[in-house]
Structure formats: structure tokens, C-alpha cells
N, C-alpha and C positions, 0 to 999 in steps of 0.2 A: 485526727484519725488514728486508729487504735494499728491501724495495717494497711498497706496497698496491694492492689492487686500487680501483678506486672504484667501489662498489655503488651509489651514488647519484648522479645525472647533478646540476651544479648548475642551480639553477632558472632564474639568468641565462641559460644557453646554452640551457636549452629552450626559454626565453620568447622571445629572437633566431632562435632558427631557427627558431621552430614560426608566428613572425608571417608568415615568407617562404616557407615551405614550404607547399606543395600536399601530401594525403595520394599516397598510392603506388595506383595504377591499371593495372589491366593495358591497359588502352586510354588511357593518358594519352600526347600525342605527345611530352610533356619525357623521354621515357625513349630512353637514348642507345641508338647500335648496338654498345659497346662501353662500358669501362671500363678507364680508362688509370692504371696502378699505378706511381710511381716509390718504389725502395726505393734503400739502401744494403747490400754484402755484409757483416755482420756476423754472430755468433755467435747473435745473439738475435733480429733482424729477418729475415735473410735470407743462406743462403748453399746449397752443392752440397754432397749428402753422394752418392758412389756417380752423382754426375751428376744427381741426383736433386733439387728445392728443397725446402729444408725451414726452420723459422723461424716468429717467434710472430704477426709481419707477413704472411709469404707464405700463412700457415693461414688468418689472419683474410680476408685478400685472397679467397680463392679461394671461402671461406663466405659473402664479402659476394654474390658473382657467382652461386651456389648461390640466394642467400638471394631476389635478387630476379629472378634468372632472367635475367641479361645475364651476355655474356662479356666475361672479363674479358683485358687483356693488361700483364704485370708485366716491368718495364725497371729493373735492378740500374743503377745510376749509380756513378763509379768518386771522387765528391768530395759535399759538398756544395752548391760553388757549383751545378754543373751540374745538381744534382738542383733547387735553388731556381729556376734559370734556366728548366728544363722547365715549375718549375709557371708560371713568371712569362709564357712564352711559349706557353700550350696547351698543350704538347705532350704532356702528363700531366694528370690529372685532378684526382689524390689521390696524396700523399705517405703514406705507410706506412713508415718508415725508422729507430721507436724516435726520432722527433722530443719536444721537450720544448717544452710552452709559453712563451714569453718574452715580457715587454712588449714589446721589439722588435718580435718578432715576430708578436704581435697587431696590431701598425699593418699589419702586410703579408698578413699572411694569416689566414682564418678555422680554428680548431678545431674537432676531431667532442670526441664525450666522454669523459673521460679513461680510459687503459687500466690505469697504473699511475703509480707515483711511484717517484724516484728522487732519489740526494743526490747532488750534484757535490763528490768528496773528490782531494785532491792524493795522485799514487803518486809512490813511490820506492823503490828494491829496499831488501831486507834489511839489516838493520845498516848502513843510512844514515840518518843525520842526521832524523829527525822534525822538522818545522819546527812550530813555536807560531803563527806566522802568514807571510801569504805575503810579509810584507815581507824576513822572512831569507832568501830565497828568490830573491831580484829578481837577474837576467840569467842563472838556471839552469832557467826553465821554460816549454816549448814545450806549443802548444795547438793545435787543428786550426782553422784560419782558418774566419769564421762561424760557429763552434760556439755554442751557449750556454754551454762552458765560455770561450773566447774575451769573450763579453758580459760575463759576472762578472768577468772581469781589467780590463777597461776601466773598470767601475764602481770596481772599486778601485783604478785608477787617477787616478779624478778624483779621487779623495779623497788620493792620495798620488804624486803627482808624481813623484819619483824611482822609483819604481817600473819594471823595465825584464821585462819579458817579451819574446816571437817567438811566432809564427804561421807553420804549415807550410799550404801551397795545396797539396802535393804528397802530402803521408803522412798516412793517415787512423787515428783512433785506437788500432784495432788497431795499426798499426805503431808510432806512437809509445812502446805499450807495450813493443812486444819492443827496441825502442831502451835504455828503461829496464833492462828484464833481461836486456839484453847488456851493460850499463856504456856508452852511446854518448851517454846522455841522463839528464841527472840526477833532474828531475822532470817528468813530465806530471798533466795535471788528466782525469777521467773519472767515469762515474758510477758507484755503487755496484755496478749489477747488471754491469755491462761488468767490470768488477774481479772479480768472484767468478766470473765464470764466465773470465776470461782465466786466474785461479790456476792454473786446471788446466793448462793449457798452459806457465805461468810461473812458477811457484812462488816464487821469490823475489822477486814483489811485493808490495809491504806498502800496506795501506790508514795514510793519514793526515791532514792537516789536512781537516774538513770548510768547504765553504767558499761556502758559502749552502743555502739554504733546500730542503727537498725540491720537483722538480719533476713536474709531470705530464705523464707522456707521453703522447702525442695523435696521431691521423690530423689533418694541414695539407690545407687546398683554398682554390685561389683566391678571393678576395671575388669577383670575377665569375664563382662556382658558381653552377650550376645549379638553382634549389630544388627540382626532382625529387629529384639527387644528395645534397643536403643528409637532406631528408627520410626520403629513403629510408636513409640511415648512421643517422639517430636510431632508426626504427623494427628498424634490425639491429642495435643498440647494445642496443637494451632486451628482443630477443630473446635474446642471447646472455646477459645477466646473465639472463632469467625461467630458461632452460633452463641456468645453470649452467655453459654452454660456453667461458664466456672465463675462468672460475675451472680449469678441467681444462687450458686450456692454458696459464695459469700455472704450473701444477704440473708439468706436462708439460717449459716449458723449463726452470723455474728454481727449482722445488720441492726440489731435490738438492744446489744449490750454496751450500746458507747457508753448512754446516758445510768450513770449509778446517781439512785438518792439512798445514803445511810437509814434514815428515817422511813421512808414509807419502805423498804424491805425488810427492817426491823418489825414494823409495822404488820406487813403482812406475813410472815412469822408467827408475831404473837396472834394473831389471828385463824392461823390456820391450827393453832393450839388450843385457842380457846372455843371458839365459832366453828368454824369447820366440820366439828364432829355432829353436831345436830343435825347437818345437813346432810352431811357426804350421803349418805343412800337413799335420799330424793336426785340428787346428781348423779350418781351411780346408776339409778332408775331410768332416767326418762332421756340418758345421753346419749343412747344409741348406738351408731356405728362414729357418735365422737368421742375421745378422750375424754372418759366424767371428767380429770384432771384440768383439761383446756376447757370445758364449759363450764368447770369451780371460778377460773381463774376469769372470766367473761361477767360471772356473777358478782366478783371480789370488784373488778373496776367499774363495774357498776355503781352497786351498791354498798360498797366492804362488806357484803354478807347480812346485812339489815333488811331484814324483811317490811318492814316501814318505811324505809327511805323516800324521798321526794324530792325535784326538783324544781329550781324555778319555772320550769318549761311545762311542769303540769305529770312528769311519766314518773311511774310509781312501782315500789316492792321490790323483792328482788335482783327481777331482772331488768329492771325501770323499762315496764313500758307504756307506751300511748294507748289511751282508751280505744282510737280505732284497731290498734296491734290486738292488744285484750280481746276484743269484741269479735275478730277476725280467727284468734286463735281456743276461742270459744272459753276466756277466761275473765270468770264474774265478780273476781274477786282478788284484783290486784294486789291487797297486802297478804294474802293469804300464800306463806313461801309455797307449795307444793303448786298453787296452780300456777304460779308467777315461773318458776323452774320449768314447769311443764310447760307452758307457755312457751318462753323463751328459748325450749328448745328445739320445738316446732317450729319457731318463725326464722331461728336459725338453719334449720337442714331446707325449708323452704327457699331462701336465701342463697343457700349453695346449689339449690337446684336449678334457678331461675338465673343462674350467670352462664356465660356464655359458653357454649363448649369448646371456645379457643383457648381458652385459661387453662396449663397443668393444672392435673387436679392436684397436686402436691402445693398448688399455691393457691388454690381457690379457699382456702381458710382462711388467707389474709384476707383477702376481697370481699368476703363473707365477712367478716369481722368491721370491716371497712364501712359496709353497706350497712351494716347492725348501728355503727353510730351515725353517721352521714343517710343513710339511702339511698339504695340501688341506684337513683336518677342522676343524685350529686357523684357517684362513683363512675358512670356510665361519662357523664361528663367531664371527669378526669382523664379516665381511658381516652377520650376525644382529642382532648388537649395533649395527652403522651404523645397520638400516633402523629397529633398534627406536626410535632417537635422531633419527626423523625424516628422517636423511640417508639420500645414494643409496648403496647397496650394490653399486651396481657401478661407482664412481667410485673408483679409486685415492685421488684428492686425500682423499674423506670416509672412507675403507676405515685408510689410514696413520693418520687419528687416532684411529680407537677400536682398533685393533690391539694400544694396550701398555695398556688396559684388561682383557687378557686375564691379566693379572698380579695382580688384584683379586680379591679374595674373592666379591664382592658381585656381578662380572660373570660371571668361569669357574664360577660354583656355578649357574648357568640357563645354560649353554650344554651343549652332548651331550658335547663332548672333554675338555671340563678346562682347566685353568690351560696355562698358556704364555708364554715370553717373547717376547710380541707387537712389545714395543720395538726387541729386536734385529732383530727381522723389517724393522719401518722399517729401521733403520741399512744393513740388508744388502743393500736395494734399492737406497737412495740409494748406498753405495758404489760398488755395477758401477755403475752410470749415472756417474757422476766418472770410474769409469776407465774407461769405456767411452769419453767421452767422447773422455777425455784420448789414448786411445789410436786414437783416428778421427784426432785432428789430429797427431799424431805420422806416423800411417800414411800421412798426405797430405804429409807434409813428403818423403815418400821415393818421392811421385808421379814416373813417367816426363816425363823435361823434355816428351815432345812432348802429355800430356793439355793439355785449354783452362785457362785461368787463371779463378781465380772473381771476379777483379774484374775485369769485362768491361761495356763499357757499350755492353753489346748486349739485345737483349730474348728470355728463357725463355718459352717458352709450354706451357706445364703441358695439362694433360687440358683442365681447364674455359676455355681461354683462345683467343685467337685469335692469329693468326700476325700477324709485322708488316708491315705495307705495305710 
């Protein structure tokens, strides 16, 4: 596992904050007029898709502000010094940024309770040099100034004097990596989940030397917090694990990215270079109210983009599908991409229609996706099997794990459809989401110079948020 979640708050940090904290009151005057969010743009915390924020910090953020009924206002910082500086000077509240706890950083600032964990491992592209330790390594690797990966080099420094590392104030670990998989930069340090989800974009990064301890990542607030604010994050901490919510958005960012193949993201790269462009404004066309991007990426695992393709199972074109699907979605001409496209997009928003209205609809895409390879009936029969096993049947996260149970004798023999390769079903969700992803951040690298830049240290104010003074 690339991370845990932590189900269980440690008892240290309840018993500190619950001595200082007043319970949560709708008439208490410690409740602010606002709530000041500093994050950092990254892939996992916070970034613009379609202009849009989205991230597993800006979700949490915007539900903390839902949760206790104050508006919230969330300020992307373009380093960390500046983002440490805000909290050190007011001017933010609460850091939200994929921060990690550090002894250091204990002396300076208080933690909320932990979100996940994470390993800090050394990259370096492909068929380079593996290092055994970071001493073979010394004056080839750069770290983002004040990082915690930064703290771990220091420590091992006191212990090893020669030791020669640098520290960039300027490039933040995104870019260090794409340093890396341009040959500009031999090694950088980062942590596990920032590496698995950069693969997509970088493919020839290689995970290697691990190089301390797993960390937990944590909401930072200044020791002269507020115990309203304190209080009130324990009480939203312990709602989101009762109701399950911070485990769905787990899954949501980074459920997909365990599995890296070098090859078929190379793969689909060179594809989206060569192939892709014939297409995109048949995709672009007939998508809808879905991402052209996520319904390229439904086409790609399909078909790679082959409008002839076939299977042994008889489903054909683009969007591979069945004569009855064809026939249904009034198209007479399976290899022909435009009707196959058009097709397949229809039988997909049909799809999302006909699920049940207990599904988030923020997760009925997987479901839908689900139904698109397996069918509604085999999907329906998952769901059955989830709720029988206690879990929620309308939660993707719990849905993916009884799915390749539909494989078993013991489970498809008490279901209405039958046996099914529920497995593949997983595989073929988490694929589009990989290239979807991958194909968002390609499609932004070929942004109009004059869109805004997403590392902007200006403040987003979303629906639930207030504008900035």
C-alpha cells in the first residue's frame, strides 16, 4: 500500500486538544467569521482542472466549512516558506497542503489527526543507477528547501559529514521531478503517493532508496489556535471516519494509482500524440455533460483508439460494442468511429441514468464505467454481495472489493446473473482514471499561453468560500 488511512485518532492528540478545546456551539463567540485555508498546487492536495479546484485537501477544506457551517476562504501558496510564513503571521488559519508531521515541526506547530501516511523514497529515472544508500549519492541530490524531505537529509548528515546535498527555495517538488525525467537532475527525494501519481505524467520515474520512516500526514495550525478551531477539526475528524467519507476520498484520489506499468503509459502517450488528434472533436462532440477527456480515455481501453478493433466475444469499433448495444443505440455501422463514439456515449449517460439514486453522483462514473464493461445486472449483483458483507453498496471504494468475488462459486450461485469477471471490472475502471488522468495533464501542457497559471499565490474562492479582502 502506497498509504493508510488512520481509523484511529492517537489518544495523545485527543487528550491535548480535548483538555484546551471548548465543545462546538452554535452560539459560542470563539466561532470565527471565516476560515483561512493555506494549501500548496499539487496533484493530490490541490490544483485547477477546467478552472475548476479540485484535490483531497480542497474536498476536505470545503466539508470542514459545510461541516460546521462557517465560510471558508482557501489561498494555493506558490513554496513552502510562504505557506509556513502565513501560518506564522495569521494570515491563514490551517494548513491543508499534504503536510507531514515532523519533530521539527512539532516544536512549531500543532497537528489535527492524521489523514494518511506516506514513505519518503529517493527518485531517479529509469535505468539509472539505484542507490543502496544516500551516501552514493552525495552532491547529486536536490530537495525542496523546508521540506521534510529536506529534515531527513540533515539528520543524515549529522551522522555523516561529508555528505553533500542542495536545497531549491525556487522549484517545488513537482518540478524537481519533471527535472528528473528530463535528465536535468539526477536524483530527488518525495514521497510515495507524489511518485505514483506523477508516473502518470512521467513515466520513467523509478521509485528507490527508502529513506525513513512512514510519515503522517496532517492538517498544521498555529499553537496560538483557537480552541474553538481545534475542537471543532476533532469533531470533523471523527465525523468523517463515522460516515466513511475520508476513506471514499481516498479512493477517489489515489485508489487507482497503486498499479504503474512503464509500458502501456508510454504506450498511451505515444498515442495520445499520434491517434488522438483524429478523434478528439468526435469526443469533444458527442461527450456531453462528460469530460471529452474521461470518455477519450473509456475509448483508449477499449479500443487504443482503433476504430476496427474486435474481440473474441464478437463487440466491435471504437467503443467495442455489442450488436444488441449498436442496434439499441441506433448505430449501423459499428467500425464507423463517429457512430461507434456516438454510440458509446449514449449508452453511457444511459448507464448513469439508470443507477440508482443512492450512489453519490460524484461516484456514479465509476459504477457507470463498471456497468459499461460487466453490465448493470453483474454490477447490481456486486452491490448485493457489498451490503450483504456489511459494507455500503453504494460506495465505489466497498463495491471494487466484492466485485471479483463474482468469480466464486459460493458467491455468483446466490446472485440473479451469474458468475462474472468482476476482477476485470476493477482493472478497467482504475485504467481510464490513469489515462484519464494522465491525459488531463498532457491536455493542460498544451494550454493557450494566455489561461492563469495554477501556481498562483492568489486566493480561489469556490461556492462555499468567501472572497478575499
Amino acid at each position: 500500500m502506497l498509504f493508510r488511512f488512520a481509523a484511529i485518532l492517537t489518544s495523545s492528540l485527543l487528550v491535548a486538544c480535548v483538555e484546551i478545546a471548548e465543545p462546538i456551539t452554535a452560539e459560542s463567540p470563539q466561532k470565527p467569521i471565516v476560515v483561512r485555508f493555506g494549501t500548496l498546487s499539487s496533484p493530490a492536495s490541490y490544483q485547477l482542472r477546467n478552472q475548476n479546484p479540485i484535490g483531497i485537501d480542497y474536498e476536505l477544506a470545503k466539508e470542514f466549512g459545510e461541516y460546521v457551517d462557517v465560510p471558508i476562504k482557501i489561498t494555493p501558496f506558490t513554496s513552502l516558506e510562504t505557506l509556513f510564513d502565513a501560518l506564522q503571521n495569521h494570515e491563514i488559519d490551517i494548513i491543508a497542503a499534504g503536510l507531514t508531521r515532523t519533530a521539527l515541526r512539532e516544536q512549531q506547530w500543532i497537528f489535527g489527526p492524521p489523514l494518511y501516511e506516506v514513505t519518503p523514497v529517493v527518485v531517479h529515472r529509469q535505468n539509472h543507477r539505484s542507490p543502496k544508500s544516500l551516501a552514493e549519492i552525495s552532491g547529486d541530490i536536490t530537495v525542496v528547501k523546508g521540506s521534510n524531505h529536506a529534515e531527513l537529509l540533515h539528520q543524515f548528515q549529522r551522522s555523516n559529514p561529508n555528505f553533500q546535498w542542495q536545497q531549491s527555495k525556487q522549484l517545488d517538488t513537482q518540478q524537481l521531478l519533471r527535472q528528473v525525467a528530463n535528465h536535468e537532475l539526477k536524483y530527488t527525494v518525495t514521497d510515495s503517493t507524489s511518485l505514483a501519481l506523477a508516473q502518470r505524467y512521467y513515466p520513467s520515474l523509478r521509485q528507490g532508496l527508502e529513506i525513513g520512516d512512514s510519515e503522517s500526514v496532517a492538517w498544521a495550525l498555529d499553537k496560538e489556535r483557537d480552541p474553538w478551531l481545534i475542537s471543532a477539526m476533532l469533531e470533523f475528524w471523527n465525523s468523517e471516519l463515522r460516515t466513511g467519507r475520508l476513506q471514499r476520498l481516498e479512493d477517489k484520489y489515489f485508489g487507482h494509482v497503486q498499479r504503474f506499468d512503464y509500458v502501456d503509459t508510454m504506450a498511451f502517450i505515444r498515442a495520445v500524440e499520434s491517434r488522438l488528434p483524429k478523434y478528439k472533436a468526435m469526443f469533444q462532440r458527442y461527450a456531453g455533460d462528460i469530460d471529452w477527456r474521461r470518455f477519450a480515455a473509456i475509448s483508449y481501453q477499449e479500443s487504443h483508439w482503433n476504430p476496427k478493433a474486435k474481440s473474441p466475444t464478437g463487440v466491435r469499433g471504437m467503443m467495442m460494442l455489442t450488436q444488441p448495444t449498436a442496434r439499441r443505440m441506433n448505430v449501423t455501422n459499428r467500425l464507423d468511429p463517429e457512430q461507434s463514439i456516438r454510440g458509446g456515449s449514449n449508452y453511457l449517460k444511459q448507464l448513469i441514468r439508470r443507477l440508482p439514486k443512492s450512489i453519490p453522483e460524484d461516484e456514479k462514473g465509476w459504477f457507470a464505467l463498471a456497468a459499461y464493461n460487466i453490465g448493470l445486472g453483474h454490477l447490481e449483483d456486486a452491490r448485493v454481495i457489498t451490503q450483504r458483507a456489511g459494507k455500503d453498496p453504494n460506495s465505489w471504494r466497498d463495491v471494487k472489493k466484492h466485485l471479483p468475488l463474482l468469480r466464486q462459486k459460493e458467491y455468483y450461485q446466490k446472485t440473479r446473473y451469474g458468475y462474472a469477471r468482476g476482477d476485470e471490472a476493477v482493472h478497467y475502471v482504475d485504467n481510464i482514471r490513469r489515462y484519464y488522468d494522465t491525459l488531463v495533464w498532457l491536455d493542460s501542457q498544451q494550454a493557450p499561453q494566455g489561461e492563469p497559471e495554477r501556481h498562483l499565490d492568489t486566493p480561489v474562492v469556490p461556492a462555499t468560500a468567501v472572497a478575499p479582502e
